[in-house]
C-alpha positions as CSV (number, residue, x, y, z in Angstrom):
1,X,-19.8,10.9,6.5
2,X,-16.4,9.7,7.4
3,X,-15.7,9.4,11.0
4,X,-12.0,8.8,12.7
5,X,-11.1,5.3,12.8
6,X,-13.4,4.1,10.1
7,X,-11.8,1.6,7.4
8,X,-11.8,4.1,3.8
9,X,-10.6,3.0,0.5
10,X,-7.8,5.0,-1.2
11,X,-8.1,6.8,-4.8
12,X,-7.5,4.5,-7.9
13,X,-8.3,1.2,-5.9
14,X,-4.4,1.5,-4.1
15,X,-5.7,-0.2,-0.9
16,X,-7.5,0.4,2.1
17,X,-6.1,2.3,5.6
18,X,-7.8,3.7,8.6
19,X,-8.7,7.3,9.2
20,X,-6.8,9.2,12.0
21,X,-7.6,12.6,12.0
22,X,-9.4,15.1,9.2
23,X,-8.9,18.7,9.3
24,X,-10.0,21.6,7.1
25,X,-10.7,18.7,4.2
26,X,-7.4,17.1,4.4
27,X,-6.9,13.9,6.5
28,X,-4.4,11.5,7.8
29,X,-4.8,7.8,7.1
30,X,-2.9,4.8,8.4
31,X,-1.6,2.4,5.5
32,X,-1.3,-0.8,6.6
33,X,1.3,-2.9,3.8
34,X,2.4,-5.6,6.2
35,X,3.6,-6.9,10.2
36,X,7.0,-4.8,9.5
37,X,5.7,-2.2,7.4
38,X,3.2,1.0,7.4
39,X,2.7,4.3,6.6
40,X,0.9,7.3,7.6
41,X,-0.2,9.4,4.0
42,X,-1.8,12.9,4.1
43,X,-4.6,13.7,1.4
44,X,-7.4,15.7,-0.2
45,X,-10.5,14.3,2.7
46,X,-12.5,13.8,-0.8
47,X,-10.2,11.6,-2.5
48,X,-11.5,8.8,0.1
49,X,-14.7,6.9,0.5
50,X,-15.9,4.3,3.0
51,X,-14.1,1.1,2.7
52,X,-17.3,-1.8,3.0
53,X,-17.3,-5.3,1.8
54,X,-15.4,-7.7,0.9
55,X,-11.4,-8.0,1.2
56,X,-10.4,-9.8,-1.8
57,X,-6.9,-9.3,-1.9
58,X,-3.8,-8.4,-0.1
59,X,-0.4,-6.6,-2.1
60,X,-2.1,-7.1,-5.4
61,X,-2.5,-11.1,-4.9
62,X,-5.7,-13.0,-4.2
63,X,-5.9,-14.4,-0.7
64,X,-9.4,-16.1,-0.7
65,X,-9.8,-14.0,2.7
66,X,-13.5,-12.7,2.8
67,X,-15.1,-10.7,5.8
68,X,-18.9,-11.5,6.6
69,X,-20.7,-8.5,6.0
């Protein structure tokens, strides 16, 4: 179950955001790209799943960043 403000991953491995609101199985999630740029993007609610783990990379590059977990 997601709940709002939970970390979810996007479809096709694209990233990770933070849900904002879900509605009627559409949702609103926050996309973080960097300090001076982010997006809010509307989708399907079942195109996401929990983001968990490890953060391994960061635009596409490695960033030897990992979150205990």
């Amino acid at each position: 179950m997601l709940t709002r403000g939970m970390i979810v991953e996007l479809p096709g491995h694209q990233g990770i955001g933070k849900l904002l609101s879900a509605n009627e199985g559409h949702c609103l999630v926050s996309v973080f790209h960097s300090v001076f740029r982010s997006e809010q993007i509307e989708m399907p609610l079942e195109q996401l799943r929990r983001g968990f783990g490890k953060l391994a990379f960061m635009s596409g590059k490695t960033t030897g960043i990992t979150w205990a977990g």
